[in-house]
C-alpha positions as CSV (number, residue, x, y, z in Angstrom):
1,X,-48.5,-13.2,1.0
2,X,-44.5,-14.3,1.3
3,X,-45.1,-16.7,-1.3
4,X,-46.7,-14.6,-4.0
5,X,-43.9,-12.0,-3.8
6,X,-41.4,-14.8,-4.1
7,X,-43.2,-15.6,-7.3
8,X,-44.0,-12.9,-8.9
9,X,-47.5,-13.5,-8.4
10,X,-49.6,-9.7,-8.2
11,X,-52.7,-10.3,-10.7
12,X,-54.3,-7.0,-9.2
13,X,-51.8,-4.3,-9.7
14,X,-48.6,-6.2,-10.6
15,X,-46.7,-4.0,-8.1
16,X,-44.3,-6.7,-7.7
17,X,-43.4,-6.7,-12.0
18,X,-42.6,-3.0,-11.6
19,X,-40.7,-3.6,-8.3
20,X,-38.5,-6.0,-10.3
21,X,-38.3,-4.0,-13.3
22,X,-37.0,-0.7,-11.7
23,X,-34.6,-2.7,-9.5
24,X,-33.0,-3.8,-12.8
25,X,-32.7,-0.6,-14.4
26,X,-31.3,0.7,-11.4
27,X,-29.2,-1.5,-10.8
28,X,-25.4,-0.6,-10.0
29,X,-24.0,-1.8,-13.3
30,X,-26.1,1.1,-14.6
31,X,-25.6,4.0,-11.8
32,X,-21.7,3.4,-11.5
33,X,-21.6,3.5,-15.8
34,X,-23.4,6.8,-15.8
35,X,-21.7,8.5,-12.9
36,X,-18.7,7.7,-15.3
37,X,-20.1,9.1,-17.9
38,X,-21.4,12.5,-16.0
39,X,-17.7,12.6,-13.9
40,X,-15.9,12.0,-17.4
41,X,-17.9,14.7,-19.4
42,X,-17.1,17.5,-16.2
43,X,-13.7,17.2,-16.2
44,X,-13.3,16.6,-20.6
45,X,-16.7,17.7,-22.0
46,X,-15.2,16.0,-25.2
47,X,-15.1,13.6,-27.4
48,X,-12.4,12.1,-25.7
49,X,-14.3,12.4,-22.3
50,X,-17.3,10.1,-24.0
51,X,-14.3,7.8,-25.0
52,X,-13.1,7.8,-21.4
53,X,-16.5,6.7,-20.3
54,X,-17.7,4.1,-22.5
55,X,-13.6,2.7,-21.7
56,X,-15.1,3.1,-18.0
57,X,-18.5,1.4,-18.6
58,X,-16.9,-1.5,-20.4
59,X,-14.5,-2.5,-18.0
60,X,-16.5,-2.0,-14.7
61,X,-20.2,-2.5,-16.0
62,X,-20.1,-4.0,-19.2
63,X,-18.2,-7.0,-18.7
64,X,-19.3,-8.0,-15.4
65,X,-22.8,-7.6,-16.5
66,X,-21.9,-10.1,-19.6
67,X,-20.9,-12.0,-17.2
68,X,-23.0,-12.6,-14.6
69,X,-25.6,-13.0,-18.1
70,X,-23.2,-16.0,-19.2
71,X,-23.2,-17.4,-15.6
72,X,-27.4,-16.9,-15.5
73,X,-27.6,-18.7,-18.9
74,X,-25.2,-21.8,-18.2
75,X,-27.1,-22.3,-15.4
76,X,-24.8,-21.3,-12.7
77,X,-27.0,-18.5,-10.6
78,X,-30.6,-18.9,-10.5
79,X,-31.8,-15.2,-11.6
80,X,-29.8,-11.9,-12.0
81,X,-30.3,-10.8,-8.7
82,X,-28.0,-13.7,-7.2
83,X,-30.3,-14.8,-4.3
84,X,-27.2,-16.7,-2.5
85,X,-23.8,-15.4,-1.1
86,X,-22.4,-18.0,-3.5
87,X,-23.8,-17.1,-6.5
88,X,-22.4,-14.0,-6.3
89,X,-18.8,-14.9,-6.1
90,X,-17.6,-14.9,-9.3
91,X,-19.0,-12.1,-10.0
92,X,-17.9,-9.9,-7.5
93,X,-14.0,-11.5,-8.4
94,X,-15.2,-10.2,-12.4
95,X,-16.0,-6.5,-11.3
96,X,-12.9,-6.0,-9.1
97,X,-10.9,-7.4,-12.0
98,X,-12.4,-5.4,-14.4
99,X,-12.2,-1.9,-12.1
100,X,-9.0,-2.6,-11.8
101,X,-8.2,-2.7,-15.4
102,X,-10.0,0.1,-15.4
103,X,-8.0,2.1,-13.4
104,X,-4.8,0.8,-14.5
105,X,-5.9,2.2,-18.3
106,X,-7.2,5.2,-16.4
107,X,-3.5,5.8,-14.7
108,X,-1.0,4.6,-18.0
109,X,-3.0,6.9,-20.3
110,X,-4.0,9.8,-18.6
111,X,-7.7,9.7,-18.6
112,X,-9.5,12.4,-16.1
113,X,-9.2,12.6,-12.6
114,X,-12.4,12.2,-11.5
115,X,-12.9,8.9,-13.3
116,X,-9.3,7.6,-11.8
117,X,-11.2,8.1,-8.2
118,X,-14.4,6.4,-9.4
119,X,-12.2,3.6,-10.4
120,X,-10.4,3.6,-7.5
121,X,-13.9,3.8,-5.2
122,X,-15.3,1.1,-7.4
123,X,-12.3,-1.2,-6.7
124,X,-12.4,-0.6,-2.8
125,X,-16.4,-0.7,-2.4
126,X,-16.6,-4.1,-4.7
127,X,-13.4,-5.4,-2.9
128,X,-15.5,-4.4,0.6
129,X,-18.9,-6.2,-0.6
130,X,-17.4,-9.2,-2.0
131,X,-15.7,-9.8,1.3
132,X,-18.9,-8.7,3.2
133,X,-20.7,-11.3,1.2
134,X,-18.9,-14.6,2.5
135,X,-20.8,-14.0,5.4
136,X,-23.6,-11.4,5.1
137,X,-26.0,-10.1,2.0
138,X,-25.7,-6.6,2.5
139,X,-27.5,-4.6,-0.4
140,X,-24.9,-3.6,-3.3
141,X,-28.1,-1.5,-4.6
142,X,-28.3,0.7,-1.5
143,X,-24.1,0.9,-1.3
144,X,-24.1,2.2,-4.8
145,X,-27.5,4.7,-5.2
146,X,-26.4,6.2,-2.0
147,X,-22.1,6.5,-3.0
148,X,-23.8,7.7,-6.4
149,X,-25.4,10.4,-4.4
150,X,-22.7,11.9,-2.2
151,X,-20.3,11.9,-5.2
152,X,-22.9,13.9,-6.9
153,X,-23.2,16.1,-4.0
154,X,-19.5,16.7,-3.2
155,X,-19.0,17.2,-7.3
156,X,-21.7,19.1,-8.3
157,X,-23.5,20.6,-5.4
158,X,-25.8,20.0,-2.7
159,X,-28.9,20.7,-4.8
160,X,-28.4,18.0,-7.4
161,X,-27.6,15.4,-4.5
162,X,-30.9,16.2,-2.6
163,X,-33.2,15.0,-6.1
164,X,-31.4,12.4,-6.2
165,X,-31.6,11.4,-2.4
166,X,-35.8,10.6,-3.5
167,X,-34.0,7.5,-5.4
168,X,-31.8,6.3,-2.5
169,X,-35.1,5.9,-0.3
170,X,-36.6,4.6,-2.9
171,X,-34.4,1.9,-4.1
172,X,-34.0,1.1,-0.6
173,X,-37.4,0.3,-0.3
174,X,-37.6,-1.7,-3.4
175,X,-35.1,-4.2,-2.3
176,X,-37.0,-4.3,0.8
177,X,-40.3,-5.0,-0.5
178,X,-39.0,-7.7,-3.2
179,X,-37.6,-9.3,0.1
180,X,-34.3,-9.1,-1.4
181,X,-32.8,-7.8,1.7
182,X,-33.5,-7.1,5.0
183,X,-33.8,-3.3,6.9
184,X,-30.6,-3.6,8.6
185,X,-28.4,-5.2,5.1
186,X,-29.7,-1.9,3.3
187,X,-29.2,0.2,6.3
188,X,-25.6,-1.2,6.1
189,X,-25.2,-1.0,2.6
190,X,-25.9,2.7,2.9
191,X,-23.4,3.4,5.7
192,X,-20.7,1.8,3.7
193,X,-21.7,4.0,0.6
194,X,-21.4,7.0,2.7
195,X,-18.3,6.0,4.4
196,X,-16.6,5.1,1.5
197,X,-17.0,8.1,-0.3
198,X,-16.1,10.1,2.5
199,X,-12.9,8.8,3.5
200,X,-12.2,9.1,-0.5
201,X,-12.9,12.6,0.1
202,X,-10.1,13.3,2.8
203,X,-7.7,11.3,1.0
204,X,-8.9,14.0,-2.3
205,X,-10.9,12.1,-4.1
206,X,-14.5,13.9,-5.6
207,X,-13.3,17.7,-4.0
């Protein structure tokens, strides 16, 4: 049974296929990108609040996504979910870099303040992971769906936090099920998305 989920292999139902494909659409790349696009259209429902967030989505999804696409191409990791604390190095170096950037463009030119603590929160959690990693794979996925859904709650309400807390269970058990990581690194991963955010909070980010 281990070995056909390591494959791929579901002939019946292809459960494991869809497994896979959700995991990659919700992938943090893509939450963090359109949490900066929501945060960035509340506080400048614009056109310069679009041009905040696709600034936002370049530097702390876009690029690192490139990336880790390059690295999965040249041979360097061995799929895009980075199996090995090693392979995911370099990437987690690329997306602090390019949060920081993001931030510092953020900061110099005045773009909106909710999108200045995203940056900042994606700068500290990456910083957190990639140093987690050396020694542990905690779950990125569950750090970010969970973060994603007490920003939404503390922005926008509880109401629109509890639909999304449905996608925080279930991308939890997704990463579970693909064996990607273990009860205890998403448990973890979700503590660390919570704590994050709130210390963020009582510092005034998100409130």
């Amino acid at each position: 049974m281990s070995q056909a989920k390591d494959s791929g292999a579901d002939p019946i139902f292809g459960w494991v296929r869809v497994a896979r494909i959700f995991s990659n659409i919700i992938s943090p790349p893509v939450i963090i990108a359109s949490l900066g696009l929501a945060l960035s259209l509340q506080e400048l429902p614009t056109w310069q609040g679009l041009l905040w967030a696709a600034v936002f989505g370049l530097c702390v999804s876009l690029a690192p996504s490139l990336f880790v696409v390059y690295m999965l191409r040249s041979g360097r990791i061995s799929d895009l979910h980075m199996n090995t604390r090693r392979e995911r190095r370099w990437p987690y170096v690329t997306s602090v870099l390019g949060s920081a950037i993001a931030l510092a463009l953020i900061m110099l030119f005045g773009g909106p303040e909710l999108l200045r603590c995203l940056a900042i929160f994606s700068l500290i959690e990456l910083a957190i992971l990639g140093f987690i990693t050396n020694f542990w794979m905690i779950s990125i996925h569950a750090t970010s769906i969970t973060a994603a859904t007490v920003i939404v709650g503390l922005v926008y309400g509880l109401l629109p936090a509890l639909l999304l807390l449905p996608l925080v269970l279930l991308v939890s058990w997704v990463r579970m099920y693909l064996r990607r990581h273990t009860f205890a690194q998403v448990g973890a991963g979700i503590t660390l998305g919570v704590m994050t955010v709130f210390v963020m909070a009582l510092g005034g980010c998100f409130v």
